[in-house]
mmCIF file of the C-alpha atoms, coordinates in Angstrom:
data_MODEL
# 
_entry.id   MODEL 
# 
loop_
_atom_site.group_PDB 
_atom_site.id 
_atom_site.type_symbol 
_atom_site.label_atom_id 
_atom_site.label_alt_id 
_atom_site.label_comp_id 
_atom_site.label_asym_id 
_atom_site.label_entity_id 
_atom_site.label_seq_id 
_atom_site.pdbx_PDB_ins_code 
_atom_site.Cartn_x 
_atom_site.Cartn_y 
_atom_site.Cartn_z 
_atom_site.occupancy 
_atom_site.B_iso_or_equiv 
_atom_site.pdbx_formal_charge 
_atom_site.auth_seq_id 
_atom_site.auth_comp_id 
_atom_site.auth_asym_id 
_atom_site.auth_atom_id 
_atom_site.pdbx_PDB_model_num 
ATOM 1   C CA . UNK A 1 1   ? 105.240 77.012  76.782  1.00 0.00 ? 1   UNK A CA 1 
ATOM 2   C CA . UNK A 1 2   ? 104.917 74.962  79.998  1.00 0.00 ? 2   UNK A CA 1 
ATOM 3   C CA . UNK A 1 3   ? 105.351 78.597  81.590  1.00 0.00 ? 3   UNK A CA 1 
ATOM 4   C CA . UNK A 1 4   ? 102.677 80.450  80.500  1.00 0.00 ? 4   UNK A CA 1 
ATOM 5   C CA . UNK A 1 5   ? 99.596  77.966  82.236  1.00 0.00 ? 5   UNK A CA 1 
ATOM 6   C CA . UNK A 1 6   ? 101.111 79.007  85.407  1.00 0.00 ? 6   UNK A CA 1 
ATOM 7   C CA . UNK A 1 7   ? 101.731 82.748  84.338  1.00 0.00 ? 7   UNK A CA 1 
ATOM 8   C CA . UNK A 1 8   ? 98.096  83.504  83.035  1.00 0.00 ? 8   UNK A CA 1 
ATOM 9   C CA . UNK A 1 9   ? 96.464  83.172  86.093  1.00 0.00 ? 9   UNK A CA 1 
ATOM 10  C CA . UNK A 1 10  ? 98.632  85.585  88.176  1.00 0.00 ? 10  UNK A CA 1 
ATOM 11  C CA . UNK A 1 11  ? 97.744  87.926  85.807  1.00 0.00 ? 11  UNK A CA 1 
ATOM 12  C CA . UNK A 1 12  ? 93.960  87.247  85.733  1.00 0.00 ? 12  UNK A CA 1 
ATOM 13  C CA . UNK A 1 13  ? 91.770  89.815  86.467  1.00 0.00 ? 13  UNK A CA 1 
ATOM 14  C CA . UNK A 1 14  ? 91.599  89.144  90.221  1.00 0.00 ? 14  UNK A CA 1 
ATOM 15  C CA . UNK A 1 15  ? 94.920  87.711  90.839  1.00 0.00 ? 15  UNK A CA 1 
ATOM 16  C CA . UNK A 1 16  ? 96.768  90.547  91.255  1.00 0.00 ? 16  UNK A CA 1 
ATOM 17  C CA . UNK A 1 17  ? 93.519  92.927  93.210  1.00 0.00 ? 17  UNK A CA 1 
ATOM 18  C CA . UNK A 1 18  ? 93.277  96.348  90.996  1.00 0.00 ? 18  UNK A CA 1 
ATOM 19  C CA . UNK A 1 19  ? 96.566  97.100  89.615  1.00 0.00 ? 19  UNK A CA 1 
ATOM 20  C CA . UNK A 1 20  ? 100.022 95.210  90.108  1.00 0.00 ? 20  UNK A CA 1 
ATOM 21  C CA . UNK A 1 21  ? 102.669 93.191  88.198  1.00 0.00 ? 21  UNK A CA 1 
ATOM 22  C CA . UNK A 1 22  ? 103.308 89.650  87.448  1.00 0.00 ? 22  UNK A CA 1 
ATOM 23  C CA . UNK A 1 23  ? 106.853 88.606  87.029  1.00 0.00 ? 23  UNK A CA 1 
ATOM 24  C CA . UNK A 1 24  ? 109.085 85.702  86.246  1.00 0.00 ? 24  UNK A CA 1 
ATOM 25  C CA . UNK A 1 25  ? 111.987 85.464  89.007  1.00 0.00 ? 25  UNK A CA 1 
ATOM 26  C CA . UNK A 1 26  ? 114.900 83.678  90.416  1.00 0.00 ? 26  UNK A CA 1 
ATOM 27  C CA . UNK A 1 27  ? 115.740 83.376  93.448  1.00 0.00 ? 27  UNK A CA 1 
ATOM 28  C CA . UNK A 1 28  ? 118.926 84.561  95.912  1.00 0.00 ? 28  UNK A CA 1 
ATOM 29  C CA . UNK A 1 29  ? 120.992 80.902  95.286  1.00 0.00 ? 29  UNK A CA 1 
ATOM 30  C CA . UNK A 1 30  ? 120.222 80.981  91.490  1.00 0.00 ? 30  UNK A CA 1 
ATOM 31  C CA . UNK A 1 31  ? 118.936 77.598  91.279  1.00 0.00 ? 31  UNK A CA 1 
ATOM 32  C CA . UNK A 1 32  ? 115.017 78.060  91.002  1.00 0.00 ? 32  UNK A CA 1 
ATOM 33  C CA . UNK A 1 33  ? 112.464 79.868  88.944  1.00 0.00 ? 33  UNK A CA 1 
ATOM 34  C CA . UNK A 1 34  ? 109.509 81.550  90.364  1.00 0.00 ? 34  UNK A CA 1 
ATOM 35  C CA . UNK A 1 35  ? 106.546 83.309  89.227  1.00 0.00 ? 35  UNK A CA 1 
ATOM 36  C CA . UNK A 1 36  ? 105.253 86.228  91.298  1.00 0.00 ? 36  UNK A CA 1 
ATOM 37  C CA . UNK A 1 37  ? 102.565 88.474  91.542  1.00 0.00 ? 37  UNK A CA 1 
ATOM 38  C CA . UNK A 1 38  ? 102.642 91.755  92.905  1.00 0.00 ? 38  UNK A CA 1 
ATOM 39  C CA . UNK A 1 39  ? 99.756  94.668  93.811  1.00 0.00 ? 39  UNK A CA 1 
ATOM 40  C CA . UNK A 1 40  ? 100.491 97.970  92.746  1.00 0.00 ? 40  UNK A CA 1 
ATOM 41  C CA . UNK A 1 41  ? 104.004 99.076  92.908  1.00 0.00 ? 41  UNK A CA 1 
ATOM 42  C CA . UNK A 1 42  ? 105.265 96.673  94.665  1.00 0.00 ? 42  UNK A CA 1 
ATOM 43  C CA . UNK A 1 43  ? 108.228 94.446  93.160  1.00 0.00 ? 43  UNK A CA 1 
ATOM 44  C CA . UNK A 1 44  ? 110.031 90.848  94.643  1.00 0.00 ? 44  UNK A CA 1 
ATOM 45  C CA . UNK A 1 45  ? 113.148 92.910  94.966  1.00 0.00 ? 45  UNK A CA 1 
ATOM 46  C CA . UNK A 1 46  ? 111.351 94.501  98.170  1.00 0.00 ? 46  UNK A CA 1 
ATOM 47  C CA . UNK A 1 47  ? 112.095 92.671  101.393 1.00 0.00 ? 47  UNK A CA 1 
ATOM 48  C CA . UNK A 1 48  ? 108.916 90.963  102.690 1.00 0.00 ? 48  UNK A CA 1 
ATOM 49  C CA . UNK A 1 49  ? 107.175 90.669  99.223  1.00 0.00 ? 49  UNK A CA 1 
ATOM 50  C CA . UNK A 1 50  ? 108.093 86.727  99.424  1.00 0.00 ? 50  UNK A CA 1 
ATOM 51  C CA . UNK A 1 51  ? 109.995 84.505  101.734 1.00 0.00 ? 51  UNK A CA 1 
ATOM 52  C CA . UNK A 1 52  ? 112.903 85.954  100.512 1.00 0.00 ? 52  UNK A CA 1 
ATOM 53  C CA . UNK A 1 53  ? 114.314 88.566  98.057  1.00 0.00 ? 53  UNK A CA 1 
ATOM 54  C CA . UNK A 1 54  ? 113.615 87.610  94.473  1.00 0.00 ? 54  UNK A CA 1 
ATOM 55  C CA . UNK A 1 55  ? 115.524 89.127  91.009  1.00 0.00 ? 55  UNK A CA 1 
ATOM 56  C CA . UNK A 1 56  ? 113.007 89.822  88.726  1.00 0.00 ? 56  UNK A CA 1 
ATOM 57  C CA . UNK A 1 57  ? 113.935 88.329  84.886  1.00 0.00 ? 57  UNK A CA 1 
ATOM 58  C CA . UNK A 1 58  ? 110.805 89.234  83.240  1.00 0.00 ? 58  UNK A CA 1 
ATOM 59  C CA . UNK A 1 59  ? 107.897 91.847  84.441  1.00 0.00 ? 59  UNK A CA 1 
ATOM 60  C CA . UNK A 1 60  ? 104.332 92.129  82.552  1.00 0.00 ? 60  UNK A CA 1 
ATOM 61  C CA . UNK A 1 61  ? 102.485 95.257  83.973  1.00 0.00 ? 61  UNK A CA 1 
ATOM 62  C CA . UNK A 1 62  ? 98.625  94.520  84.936  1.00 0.00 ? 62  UNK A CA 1 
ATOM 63  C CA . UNK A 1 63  ? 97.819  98.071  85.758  1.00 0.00 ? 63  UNK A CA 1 
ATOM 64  C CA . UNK A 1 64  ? 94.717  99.033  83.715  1.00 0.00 ? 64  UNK A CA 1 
ATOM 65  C CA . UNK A 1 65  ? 97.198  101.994 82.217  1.00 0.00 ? 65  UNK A CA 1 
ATOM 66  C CA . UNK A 1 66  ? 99.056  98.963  80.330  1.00 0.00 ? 66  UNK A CA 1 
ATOM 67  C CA . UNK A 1 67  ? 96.304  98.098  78.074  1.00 0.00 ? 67  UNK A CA 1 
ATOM 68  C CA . UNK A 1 68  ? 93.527  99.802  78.417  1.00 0.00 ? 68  UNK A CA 1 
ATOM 69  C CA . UNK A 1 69  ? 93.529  101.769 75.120  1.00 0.00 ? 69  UNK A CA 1 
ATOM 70  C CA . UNK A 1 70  ? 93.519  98.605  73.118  1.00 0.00 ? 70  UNK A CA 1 
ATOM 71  C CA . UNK A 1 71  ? 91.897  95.899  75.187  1.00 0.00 ? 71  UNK A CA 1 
ATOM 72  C CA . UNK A 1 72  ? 89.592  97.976  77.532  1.00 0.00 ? 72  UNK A CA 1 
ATOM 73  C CA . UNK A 1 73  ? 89.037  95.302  80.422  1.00 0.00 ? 73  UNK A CA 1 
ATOM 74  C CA . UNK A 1 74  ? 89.669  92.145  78.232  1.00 0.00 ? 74  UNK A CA 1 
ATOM 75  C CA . UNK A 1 75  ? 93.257  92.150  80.244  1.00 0.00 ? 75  UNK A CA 1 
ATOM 76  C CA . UNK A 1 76  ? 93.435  87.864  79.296  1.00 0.00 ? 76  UNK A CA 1 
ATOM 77  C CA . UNK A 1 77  ? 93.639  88.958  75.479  1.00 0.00 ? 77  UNK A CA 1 
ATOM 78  C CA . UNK A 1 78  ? 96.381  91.641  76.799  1.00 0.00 ? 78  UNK A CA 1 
ATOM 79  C CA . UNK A 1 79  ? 98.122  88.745  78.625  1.00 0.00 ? 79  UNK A CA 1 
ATOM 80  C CA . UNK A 1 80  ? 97.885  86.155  75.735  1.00 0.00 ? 80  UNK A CA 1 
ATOM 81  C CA . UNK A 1 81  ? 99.286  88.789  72.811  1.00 0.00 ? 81  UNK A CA 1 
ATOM 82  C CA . UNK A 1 82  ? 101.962 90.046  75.268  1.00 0.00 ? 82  UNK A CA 1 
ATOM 83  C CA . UNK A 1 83  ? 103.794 86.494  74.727  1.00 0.00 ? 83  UNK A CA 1 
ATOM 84  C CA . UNK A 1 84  ? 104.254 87.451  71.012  1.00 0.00 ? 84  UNK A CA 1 
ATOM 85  C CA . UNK A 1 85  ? 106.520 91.031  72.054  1.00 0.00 ? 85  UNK A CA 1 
ATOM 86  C CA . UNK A 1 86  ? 108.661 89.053  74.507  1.00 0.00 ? 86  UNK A CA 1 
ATOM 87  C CA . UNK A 1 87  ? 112.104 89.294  73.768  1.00 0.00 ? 87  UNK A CA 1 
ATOM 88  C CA . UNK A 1 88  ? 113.258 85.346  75.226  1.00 0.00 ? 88  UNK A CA 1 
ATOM 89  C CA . UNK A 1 89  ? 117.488 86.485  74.114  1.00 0.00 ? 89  UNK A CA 1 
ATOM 90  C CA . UNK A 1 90  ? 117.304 89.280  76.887  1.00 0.00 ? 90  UNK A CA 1 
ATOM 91  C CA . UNK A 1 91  ? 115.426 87.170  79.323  1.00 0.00 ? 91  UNK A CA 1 
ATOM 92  C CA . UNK A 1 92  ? 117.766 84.615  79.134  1.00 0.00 ? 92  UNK A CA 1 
ATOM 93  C CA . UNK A 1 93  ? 120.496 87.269  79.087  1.00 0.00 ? 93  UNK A CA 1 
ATOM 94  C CA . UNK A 1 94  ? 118.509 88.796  82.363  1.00 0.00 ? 94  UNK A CA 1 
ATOM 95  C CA . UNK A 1 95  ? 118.231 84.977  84.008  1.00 0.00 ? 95  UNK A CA 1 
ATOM 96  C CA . UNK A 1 96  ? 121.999 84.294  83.012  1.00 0.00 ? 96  UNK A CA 1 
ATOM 97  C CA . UNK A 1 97  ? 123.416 87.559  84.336  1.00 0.00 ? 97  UNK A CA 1 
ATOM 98  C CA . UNK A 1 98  ? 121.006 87.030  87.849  1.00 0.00 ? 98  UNK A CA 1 
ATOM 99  C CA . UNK A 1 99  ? 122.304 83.142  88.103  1.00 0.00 ? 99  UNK A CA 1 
ATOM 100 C CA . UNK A 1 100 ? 126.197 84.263  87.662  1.00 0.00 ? 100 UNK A CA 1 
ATOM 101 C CA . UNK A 1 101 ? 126.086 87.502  90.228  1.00 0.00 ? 101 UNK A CA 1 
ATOM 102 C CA . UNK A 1 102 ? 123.113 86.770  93.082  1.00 0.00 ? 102 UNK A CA 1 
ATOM 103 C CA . UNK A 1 103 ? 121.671 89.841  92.017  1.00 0.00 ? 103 UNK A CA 1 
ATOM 104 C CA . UNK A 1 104 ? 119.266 92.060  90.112  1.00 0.00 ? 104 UNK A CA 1 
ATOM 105 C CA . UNK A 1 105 ? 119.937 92.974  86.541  1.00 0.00 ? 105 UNK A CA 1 
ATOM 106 C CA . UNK A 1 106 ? 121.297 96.544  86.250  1.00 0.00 ? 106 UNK A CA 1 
ATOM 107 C CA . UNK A 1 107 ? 119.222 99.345  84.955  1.00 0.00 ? 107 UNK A CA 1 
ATOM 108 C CA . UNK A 1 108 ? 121.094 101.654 82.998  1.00 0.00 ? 108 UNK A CA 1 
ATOM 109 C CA . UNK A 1 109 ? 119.013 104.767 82.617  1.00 0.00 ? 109 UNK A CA 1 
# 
């Protein structure tokens, strides 16, 4: 809970300019938590995106595509129902696996 006050407004209309990502991260060392935003495609896994290269835990897609159909451009009442389809075992699963290997969750596809 004392996440999402500092998650909502990265994904605020505005935030994140047209289109983009906010995500939940941690870092290379495995020691700190960070919450990015991201315009369009980009991701923190892309060099020069932050300070450093970040491993992405949790993503929430901001592109219009995301929500439109339900929530037209009310993308706050997106944000604030996505909280209820979050599966918290897998991102914990996601931050434990980052925290033990310094590096990104595999994508099996």
């Amino acid at each position: 809970d004392e996440m999402k006050p500092k998650f909502e407004p990265q994904a605020a209309p505005g935030a994140v300019f047209g289109s983009g990502w906010v995500w939940v991260c941690v870092n290379q060392a495995g020691d700190k938590l960070e919450i990015v935003g991201t315009p369009n495609q980009d991701n923190p896994l892309m060099k020069g995106v932050k300070d450093e290269v970040m491993f992405p835990i949790l993503g929430l897609d901001v592109w219009e595509h995301a929500y439109y159909l339900k929530y037209q451009n009310r993308r706050p009442e997106y944000v604030s129902n996505w909280w209820n389809v979050v599966n918290w075992d897998k991102v914990s699963e996601n931050c434990a696996y980052v925290v033990e290997n310094h590096a990104g969750v595999p994508v099996e596809g």
